[in-house]
C-alpha positions as CSV (number, residue, x, y, z in Angstrom):
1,X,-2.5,-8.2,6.8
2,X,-4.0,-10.3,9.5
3,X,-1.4,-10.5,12.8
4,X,-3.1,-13.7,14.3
5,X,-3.9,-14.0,18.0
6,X,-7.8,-12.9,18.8
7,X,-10.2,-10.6,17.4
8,X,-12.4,-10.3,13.9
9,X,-11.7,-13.1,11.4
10,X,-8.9,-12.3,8.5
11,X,-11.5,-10.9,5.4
12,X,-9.2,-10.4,1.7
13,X,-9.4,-6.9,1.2
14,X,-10.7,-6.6,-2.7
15,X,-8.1,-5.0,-5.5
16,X,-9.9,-3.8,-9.0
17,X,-6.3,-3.3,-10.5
18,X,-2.8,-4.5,-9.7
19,X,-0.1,-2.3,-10.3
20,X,1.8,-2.0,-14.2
21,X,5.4,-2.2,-12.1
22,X,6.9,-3.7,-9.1
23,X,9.7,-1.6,-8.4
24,X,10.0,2.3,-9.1
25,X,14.1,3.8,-8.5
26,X,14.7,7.2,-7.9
27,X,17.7,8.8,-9.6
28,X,20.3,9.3,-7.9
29,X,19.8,6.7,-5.5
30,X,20.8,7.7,-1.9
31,X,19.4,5.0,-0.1
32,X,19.7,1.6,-1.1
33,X,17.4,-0.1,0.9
34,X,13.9,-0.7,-0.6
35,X,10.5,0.8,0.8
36,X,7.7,-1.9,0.8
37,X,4.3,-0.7,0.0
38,X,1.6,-3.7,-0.1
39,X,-0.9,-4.1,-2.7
40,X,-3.9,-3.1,-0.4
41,X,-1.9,-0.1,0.5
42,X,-1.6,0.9,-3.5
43,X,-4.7,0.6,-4.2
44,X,-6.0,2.7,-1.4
45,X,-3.8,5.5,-2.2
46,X,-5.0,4.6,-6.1
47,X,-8.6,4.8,-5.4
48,X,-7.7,7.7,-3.2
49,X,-5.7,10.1,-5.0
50,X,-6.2,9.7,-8.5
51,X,-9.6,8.2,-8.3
52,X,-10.4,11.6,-6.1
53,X,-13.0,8.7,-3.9
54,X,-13.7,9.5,-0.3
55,X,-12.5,7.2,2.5
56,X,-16.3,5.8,2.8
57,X,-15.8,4.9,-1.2
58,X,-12.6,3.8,-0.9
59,X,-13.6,1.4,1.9
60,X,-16.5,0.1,-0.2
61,X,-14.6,-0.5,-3.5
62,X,-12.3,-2.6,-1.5
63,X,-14.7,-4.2,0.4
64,X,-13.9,-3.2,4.0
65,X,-13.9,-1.0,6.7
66,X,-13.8,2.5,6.6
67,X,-11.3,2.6,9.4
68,X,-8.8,-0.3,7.6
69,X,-9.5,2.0,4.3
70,X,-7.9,5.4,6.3
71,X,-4.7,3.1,7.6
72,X,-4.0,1.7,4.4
73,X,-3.8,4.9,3.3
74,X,-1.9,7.0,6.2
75,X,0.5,3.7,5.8
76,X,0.9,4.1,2.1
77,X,1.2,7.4,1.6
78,X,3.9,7.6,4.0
79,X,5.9,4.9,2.7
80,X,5.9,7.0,-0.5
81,X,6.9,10.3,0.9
82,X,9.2,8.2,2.8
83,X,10.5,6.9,-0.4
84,X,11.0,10.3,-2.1
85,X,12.3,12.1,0.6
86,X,15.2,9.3,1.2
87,X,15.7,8.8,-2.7
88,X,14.7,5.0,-2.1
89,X,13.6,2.5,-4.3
90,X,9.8,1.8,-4.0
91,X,8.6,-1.6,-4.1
92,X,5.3,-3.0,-4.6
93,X,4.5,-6.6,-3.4
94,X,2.5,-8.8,-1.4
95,X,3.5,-8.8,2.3
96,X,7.1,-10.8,3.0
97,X,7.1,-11.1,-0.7
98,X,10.3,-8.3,-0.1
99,X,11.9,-10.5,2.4
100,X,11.9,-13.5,0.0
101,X,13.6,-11.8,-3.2
């Protein structure tokens, strides 16, 4: 999720297990445009919530920063509020990968 321009090199953050779907629809279906969540953002709010890990652990397990650990997870678990609040389908892809389909 590297913007470009200055600052730190672009490090892969590190996922143990890549989701079982790609797309999850609410029904009814109120809002027909999709909600991206990225993998990294997934498998923070995996490791997170069901895992029950702390941010620190989190950050570990994925190999980065506790600080990139807590905004993949603020940015994931809103997307899926988001998601269920709107009745929008959730989709989980790379980044762009949305944009492509």
């Amino acid at each position: 999720m590297h913007q470009g321009g200055p600052g730190r090199p672009h490090s892969y953050l590190f996922i143990e297990e890549m989701p079982k779907f790609k797309i999850f629809t609410p029904r009814p279906m109120l809002g027909k445009e999709p909600v991206e969540l990225l993998y990294p953002e997934f498998e923070a709010v995996r490791l997170s919530d069901l895992e029950k890990l702390t941010q620190e652990e989190v950050a570990a397990r994925m190999k980065t920063s506790r600080g990139t650990a807590w905004r993949l997870l603020e940015s994931g678990r809103e997307k899926i509020a988001r998601a269920i609040v709107e009745s929008r389908p959730l989709v989980i892809a790379q980044e762009g990968e949305l944009d492509k389909a």
